[in-house]
C-alpha positions as CSV (number, residue, x, y, z in Angstrom):
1,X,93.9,134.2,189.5
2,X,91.6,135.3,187.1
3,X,88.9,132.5,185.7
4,X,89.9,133.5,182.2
5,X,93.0,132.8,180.2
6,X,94.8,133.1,177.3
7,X,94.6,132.4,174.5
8,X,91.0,132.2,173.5
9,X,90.0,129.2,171.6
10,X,86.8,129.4,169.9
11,X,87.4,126.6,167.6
12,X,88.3,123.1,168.9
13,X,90.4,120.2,167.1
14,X,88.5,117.4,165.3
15,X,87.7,114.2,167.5
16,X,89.9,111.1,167.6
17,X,89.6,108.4,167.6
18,X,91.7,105.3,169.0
19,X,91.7,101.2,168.6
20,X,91.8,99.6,171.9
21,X,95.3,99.5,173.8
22,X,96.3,102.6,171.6
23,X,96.9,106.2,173.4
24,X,97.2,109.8,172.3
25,X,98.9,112.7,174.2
26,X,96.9,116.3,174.2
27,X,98.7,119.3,175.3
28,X,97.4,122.8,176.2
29,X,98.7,125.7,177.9
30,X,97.0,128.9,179.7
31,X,98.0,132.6,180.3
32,X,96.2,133.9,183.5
33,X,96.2,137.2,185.1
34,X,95.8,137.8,188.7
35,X,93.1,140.1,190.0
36,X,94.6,142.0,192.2
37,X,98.4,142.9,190.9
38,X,97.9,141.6,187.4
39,X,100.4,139.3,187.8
40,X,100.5,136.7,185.1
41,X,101.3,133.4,185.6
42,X,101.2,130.4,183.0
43,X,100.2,126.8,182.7
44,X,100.7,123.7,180.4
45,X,98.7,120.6,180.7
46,X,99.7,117.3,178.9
47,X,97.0,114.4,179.5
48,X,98.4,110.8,178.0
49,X,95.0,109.3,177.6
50,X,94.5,105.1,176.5
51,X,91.3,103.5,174.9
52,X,90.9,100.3,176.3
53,X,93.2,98.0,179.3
54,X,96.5,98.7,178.3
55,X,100.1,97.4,180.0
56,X,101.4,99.7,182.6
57,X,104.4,100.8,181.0
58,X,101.7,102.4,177.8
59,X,102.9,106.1,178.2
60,X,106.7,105.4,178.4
61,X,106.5,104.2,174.2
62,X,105.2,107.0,171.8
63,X,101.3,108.1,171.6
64,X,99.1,106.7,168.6
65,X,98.0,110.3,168.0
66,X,99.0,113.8,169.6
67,X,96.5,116.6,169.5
68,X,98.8,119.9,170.2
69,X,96.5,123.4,171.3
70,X,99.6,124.7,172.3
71,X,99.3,128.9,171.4
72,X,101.9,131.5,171.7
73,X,101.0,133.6,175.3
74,X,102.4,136.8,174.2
């Protein structure tokens, strides 16, 4: 795979920021394209990420705050 994706993203979302025990959920997604056939193939990341010591069970309830870089790949 290639090291670069798509879609560029020159400009990142503001910070956040959480009370302790809270969480927020941050999704992204890639296009790639292979080297050698020029295959593409696609990725999407979701990190749940706490502040704090939280309960076990945190992620199954609903994020604090969601940050959402999802693009269209065309």
């Amino acid at each position: 795979m290639s090291m670069f994706a798509m879609p560029r993203r020159d400009r990142r979302p503001p910070a956040v920021r959480l009370a302790p025990g809270q969480w927020l959920q941050w999704q992204i997604n890639h296009r790639f394209v292979g080297r050698c056939d020029g295959a593409w193939s696609y990725r999407l990341e979701t990190f749940n990420i706490v502040y704090g010591s939280a309960a076990p069970d945190v992620f199954l309830g609903v994020p604090a705050r969601r940050v959402d870089e999802r693009r269209a790949l065309r």
